[in-house]
N, C-alpha and C positions, 0 to 999 in steps of 0.2 A: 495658328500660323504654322505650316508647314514648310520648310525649306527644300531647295532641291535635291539635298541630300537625304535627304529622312526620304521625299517622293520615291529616289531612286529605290532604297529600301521598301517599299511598300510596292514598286512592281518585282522586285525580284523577288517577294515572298507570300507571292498571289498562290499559296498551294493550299496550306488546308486551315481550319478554322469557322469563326463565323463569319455567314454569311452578311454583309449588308451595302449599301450604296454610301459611298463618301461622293461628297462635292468641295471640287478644292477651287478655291480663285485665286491665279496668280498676277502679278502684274509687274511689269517691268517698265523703267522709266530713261533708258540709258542708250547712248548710240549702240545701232545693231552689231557693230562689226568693234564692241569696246571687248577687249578680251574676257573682264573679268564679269560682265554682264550674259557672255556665253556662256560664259564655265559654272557662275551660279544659277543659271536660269537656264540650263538645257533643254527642258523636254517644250517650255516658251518658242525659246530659241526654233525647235524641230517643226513647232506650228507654226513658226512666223516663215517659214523656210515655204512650210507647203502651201499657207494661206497667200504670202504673196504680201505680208502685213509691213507696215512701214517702218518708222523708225522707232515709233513708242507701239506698246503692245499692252493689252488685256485682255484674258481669257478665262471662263469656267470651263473646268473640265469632271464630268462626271464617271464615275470611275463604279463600277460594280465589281467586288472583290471577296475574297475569304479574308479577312483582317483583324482583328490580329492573327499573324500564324508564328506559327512553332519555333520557327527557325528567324536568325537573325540579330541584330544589335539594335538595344530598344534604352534607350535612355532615361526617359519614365514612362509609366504607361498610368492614365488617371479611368477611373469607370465612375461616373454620377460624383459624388461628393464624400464617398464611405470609404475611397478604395484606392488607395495610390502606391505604386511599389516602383520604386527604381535600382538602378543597378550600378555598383560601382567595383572594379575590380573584380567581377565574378561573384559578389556579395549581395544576395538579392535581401532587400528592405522594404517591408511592409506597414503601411500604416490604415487603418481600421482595421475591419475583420474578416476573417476568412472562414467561407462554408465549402464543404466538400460533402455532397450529397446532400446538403441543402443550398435555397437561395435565401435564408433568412438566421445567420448565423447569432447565438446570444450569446458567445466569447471569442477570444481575440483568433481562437482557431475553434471551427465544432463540425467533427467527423459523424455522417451518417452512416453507418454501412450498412450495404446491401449485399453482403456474399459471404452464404452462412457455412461456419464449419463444421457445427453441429446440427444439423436441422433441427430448428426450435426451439436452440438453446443458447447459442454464439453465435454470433456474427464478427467477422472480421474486421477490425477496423485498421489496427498501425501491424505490419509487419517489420519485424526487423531479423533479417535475413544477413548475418556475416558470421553463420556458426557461432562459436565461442566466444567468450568476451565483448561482448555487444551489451550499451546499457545505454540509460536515460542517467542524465546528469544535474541534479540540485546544486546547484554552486554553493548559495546562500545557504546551504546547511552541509554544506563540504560531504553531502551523500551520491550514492549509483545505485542504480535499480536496475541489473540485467543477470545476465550468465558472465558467466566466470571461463578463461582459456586454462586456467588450472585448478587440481581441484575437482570433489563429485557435481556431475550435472545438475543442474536447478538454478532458479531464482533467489537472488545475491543481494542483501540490501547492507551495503558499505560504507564505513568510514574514511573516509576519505584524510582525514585530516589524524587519525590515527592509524591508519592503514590498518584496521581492524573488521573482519566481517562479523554484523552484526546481527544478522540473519540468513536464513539459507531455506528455503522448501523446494524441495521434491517430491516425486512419485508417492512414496510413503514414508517419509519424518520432515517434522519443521523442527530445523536447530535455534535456536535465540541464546547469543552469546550475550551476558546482561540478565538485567534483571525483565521479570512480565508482571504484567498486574492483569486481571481478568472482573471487570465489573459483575457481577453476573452467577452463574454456576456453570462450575467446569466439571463436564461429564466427559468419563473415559472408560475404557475397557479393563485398563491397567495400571497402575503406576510403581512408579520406585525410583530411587536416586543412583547416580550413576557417577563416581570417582576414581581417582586412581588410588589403585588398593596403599592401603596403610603402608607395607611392609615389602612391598615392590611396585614401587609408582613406576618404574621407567618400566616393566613390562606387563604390566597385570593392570586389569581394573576390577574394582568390587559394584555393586549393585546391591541394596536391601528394598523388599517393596513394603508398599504403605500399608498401614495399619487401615481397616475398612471396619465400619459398624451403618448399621440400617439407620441411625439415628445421628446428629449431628453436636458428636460427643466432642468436651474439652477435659485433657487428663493433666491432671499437677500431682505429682509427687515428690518423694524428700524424704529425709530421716531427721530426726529428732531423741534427745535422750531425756528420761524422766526423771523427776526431783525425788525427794526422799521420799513422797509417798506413793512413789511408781506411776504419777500423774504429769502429762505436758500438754501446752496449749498449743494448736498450730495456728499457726497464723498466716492466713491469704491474702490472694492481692485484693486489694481495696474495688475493683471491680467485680470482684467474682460471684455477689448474688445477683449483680444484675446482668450481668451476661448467661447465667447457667440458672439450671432448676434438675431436681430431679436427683438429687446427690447418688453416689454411691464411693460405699468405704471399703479400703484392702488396709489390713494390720500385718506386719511380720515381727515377728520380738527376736533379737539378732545375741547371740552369746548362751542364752539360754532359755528355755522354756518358761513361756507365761500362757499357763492357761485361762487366766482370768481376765488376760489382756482384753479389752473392748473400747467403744466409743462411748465414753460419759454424757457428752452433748454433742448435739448434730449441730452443723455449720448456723450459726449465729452471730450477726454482725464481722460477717467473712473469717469465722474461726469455726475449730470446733474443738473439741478439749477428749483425748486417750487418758485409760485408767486401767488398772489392774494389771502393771507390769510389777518387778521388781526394782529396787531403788539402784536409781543410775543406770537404769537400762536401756541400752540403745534402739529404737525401734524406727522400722521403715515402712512410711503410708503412703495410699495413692487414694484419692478421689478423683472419681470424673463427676461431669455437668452436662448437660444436655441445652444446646443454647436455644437463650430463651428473647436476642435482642429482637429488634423491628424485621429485621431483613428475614431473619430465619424463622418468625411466625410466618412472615407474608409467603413463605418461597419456601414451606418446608420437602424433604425429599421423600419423594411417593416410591415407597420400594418396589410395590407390584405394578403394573398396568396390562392392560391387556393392547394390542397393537391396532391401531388405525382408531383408537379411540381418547380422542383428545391428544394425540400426538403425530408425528410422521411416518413412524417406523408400520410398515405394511406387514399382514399376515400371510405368514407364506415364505419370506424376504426373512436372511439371517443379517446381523450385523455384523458375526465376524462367519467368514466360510470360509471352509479346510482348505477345500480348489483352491482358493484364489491368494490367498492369505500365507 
């Protein structure tokens, strides 16, 4: 049922849109000359005027139009059964689902895009265009996901609830403030730790880089001093044969020379037992392992490869280059 008013709306906004034919029937039951029977029932009222029609009136009127258009005051607007959005205060409300480049949406909102910014590789789909400081907002996890108006350029992912940034990527560094876990293996070009120096934090930072081996070595070291017959046991962690294989031993004999210092027994039952120091002597050991759990059988690290063979990396193609880098 369409009212006069909504009709009026739908001639004055015969501009663009789809095309289709509405058929509206109206009917009025009231004396011609009652005021409040003109004023609701005008465009009635304009055929009864030319038709010549009497007191009571009924009419179809067929209408070919672009409807819905663009412009205008729409109170709710319903399409088939999946699709109703009204409007209150400026506040548009949607209920089923919405496709945009497609007609056949499977969530509440699902973007197709068709306008690539990388040919072949991106396609456009959400722009957010206000410069600086423009994000996507998680309420329920008090997070933002945009650019930042202060602060180096890049992707921001925020605490909201501690007003702490938690992440940050750029052109070339991802910061993560917090801790990372990394399921997997983490390959890099580089690494090292990055603080503020011991001995002038407020202007200085220091950096040490990692220790690197071809092999997927665990190092425990410690000192220990020896009993009267220049003999000590060391004692590991309770894990340490079944994570490692492959021992190896460092001896230092600390105050004074022991040439006959050695390893009496190798790691048995996560110990191994030093001999031939002198009595009471202090001595500093290191053993590494080579790990030997499930993951580091399955996944161990291939030193060599040659490029484009079983892997991505192309020949030809550097990973790090001077130019660019």
């Amino acid at each position: 049922m369409i009212n006069s008013r909504k009709l009026l709306r739908i001639f004055m906004n015969v501009l663009t849109g789809l095309k289709q034919v509405i058929h509206i029937h109206l009917k009025i039951e009231r004396d011609l000359y009652d005021k409040k029977a003109v004023f609701t029932m005008f465009p009635v009222f304009c055929l009864m005027l030319l038709t010549g029609t009497g007191v009571k009136a009924e009419e179809t009127i067929t209408l070919t139009t672009y409807y819905p258009a663009p412009y205008g005051e729409y109170d709710s607007l319903s399409v088939g059964s999946d699709y109703t959005a009204s409007t209150t205060d400026g506040t548009l409300t949607v209920e089923g689902r919405i496709g945009i480049g497609t007609a056949s949406p499977n969530a509440k909102l699902e973007i197709v895009p068709d306008t690539a910014i990388v040919p072949g590789m991106f396609y456009e789909a959400i722009r957010l265009s206000h410069g600086t400081g423009t994000a996507i907002n998680f309420p329920d996890l008090n997070m933002l996901l945009g650019s930042c108006s202060v602060g180096p350029i890049g992707l921001y992912w925020y605490d909201t609830s501690t007003a702490t940034v938690l992440m940050l990527l750029n052109r070339t560094t991802l910061i993560r403030n917090g801790n990372m876990q990394v399921t997997g293996t983490l390959t890099k070009t580089a690494g090292s730790f990055l603080i503020d120096h011991p001995l002038d934090p407020e202007n200085k930072i220091l950096r040490h880089s990692f220790v690197e081996s071809p092999d997927m070595k665990n190092i425990y070291d410690g000192t220990i001093t020896l009993d009267k017959n220049g003999e000590a046991v060391v004692i590991l962690p309770d894990y340490f044969e079944a994570l490692n294989k492959d021992f190896r031993y460092q001896l230092t004999a600390m105050g004074a020379p022991a040439p006959s210092l050695h390893i009496k027994d190798g790691v048995k039952n996560n110990s191994f037992t030093i001999a031939g120091g002198r009595p009471n002597q202090q001595i500093s050991w290191q053993i590494t392992g080579t790990r030997c759990d499930r993951y580091a059988v399955k996944n161990p690290i291939i030193v060599e490869e040659v490029k484009g063979e079983g892997n991505d990396y192309k020949k030809g193609e550097f990973l790090y280059n001077e130019k660019s880098s």
